[in-house]
C-alpha positions as CSV (number, residue, x, y, z in Angstrom):
1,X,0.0,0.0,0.0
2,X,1.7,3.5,0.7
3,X,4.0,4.9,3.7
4,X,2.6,4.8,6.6
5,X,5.6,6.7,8.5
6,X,4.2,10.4,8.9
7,X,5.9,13.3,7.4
8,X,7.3,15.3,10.4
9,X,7.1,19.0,10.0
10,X,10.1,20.5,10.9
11,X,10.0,24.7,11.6
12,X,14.2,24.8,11.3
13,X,15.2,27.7,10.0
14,X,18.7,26.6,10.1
15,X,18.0,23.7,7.5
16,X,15.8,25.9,5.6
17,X,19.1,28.7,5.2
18,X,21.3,25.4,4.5
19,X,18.9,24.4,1.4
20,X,18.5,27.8,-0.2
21,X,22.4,28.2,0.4
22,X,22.7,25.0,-1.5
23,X,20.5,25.3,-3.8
24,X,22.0,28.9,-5.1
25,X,25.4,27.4,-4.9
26,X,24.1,24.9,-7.6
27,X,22.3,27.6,-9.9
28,X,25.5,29.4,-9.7
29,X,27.5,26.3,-10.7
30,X,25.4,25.5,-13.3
31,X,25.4,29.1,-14.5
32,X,29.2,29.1,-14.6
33,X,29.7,26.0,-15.9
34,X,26.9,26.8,-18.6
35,X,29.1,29.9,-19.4
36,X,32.2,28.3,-19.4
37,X,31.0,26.1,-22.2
38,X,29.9,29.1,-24.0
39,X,33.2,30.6,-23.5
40,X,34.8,27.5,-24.8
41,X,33.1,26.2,-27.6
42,X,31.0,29.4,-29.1
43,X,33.4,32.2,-28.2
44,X,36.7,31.0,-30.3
45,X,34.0,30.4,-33.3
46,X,32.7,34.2,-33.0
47,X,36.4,35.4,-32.2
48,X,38.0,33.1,-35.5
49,X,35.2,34.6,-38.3
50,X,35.0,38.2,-36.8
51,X,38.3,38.5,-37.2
52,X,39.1,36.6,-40.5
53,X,36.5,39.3,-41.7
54,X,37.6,42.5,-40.5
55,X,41.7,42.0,-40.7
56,X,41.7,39.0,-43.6
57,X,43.5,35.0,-42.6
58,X,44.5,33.7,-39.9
59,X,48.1,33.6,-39.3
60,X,48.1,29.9,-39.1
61,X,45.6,29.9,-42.0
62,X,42.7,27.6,-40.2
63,X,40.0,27.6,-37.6
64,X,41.5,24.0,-36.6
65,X,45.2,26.0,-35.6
66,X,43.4,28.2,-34.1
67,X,41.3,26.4,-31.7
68,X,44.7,24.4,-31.8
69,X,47.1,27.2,-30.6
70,X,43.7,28.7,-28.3
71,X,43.4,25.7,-26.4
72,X,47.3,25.6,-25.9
73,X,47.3,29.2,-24.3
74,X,44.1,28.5,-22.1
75,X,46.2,25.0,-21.1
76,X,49.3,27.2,-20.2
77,X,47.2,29.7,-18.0
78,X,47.6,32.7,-20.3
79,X,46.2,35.5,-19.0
80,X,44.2,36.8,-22.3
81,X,43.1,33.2,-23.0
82,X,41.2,32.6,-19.7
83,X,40.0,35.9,-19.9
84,X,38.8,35.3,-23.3
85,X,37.2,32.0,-22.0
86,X,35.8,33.3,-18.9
87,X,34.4,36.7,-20.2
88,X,30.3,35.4,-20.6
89,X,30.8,34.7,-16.9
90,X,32.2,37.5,-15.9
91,X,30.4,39.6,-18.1
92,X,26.9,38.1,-16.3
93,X,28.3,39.2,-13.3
94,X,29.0,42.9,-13.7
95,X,25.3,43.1,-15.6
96,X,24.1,41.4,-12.3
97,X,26.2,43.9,-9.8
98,X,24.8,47.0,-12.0
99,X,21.4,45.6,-11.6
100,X,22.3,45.7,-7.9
101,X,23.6,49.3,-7.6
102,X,20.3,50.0,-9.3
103,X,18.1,48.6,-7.2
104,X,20.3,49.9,-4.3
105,X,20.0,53.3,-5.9
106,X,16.6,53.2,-6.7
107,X,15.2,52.5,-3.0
108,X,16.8,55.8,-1.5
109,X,17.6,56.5,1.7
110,X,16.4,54.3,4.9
111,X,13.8,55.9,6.6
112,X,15.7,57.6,10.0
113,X,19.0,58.1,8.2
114,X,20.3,61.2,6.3
């Protein structure tokens, strides 16, 4: 038949903070890692065919180099490379800080305060 254990109700807000803190920690992974793979597999494809268009080939003549010599940088911890990668993510977060400045902005002073 079913469960015959009852549910017990707990009023914890202790667990309750410890599930909403682990449940944003797992949006925010899956946001970066969602990101990252944007970063990493759309972002060299924009970068390659922009710039074949505006300043001509390639120096190594092919998208394959490229992603070739790309991948090599990002391996070796170059600076412009993770950047590069990591830019969708970091550019969410500066459109989600300006959003908060807004907001900030936006509700004024605290009643009592100057």
């Amino acid at each position: 038949m079913g469960n015959d254990t009852p549910e017990i109700a707990t009023d914890d807000p202790v667990s309750d903070r410890q599930t909403s803190v682990r449940k944003a920690i797992t949006r925010e992974a899956a946001l970066f890692l969602g990101l990252l793979l944007v970063g990493i597999v759309l972002l060299p494809v924009a970068v390659y065919f922009v710039g074949r268009a505006i300043f001509g080939d390639y120096g190594g003549g092919s998208y394959g180099h490229f992603v070739f010599e790309l991948s090599g940088r990002i391996r070796a911890a170059d600076p412009a490379a993770c950047f590069l990668v990591l830019s969708p993510y970091l550019g969410w977060q500066i459109l989600r800080l300006i959003g908060l400045g807004w907001r900030a902005a936006g509700r004024g002073p605290e009643p009592g305060t100057r």
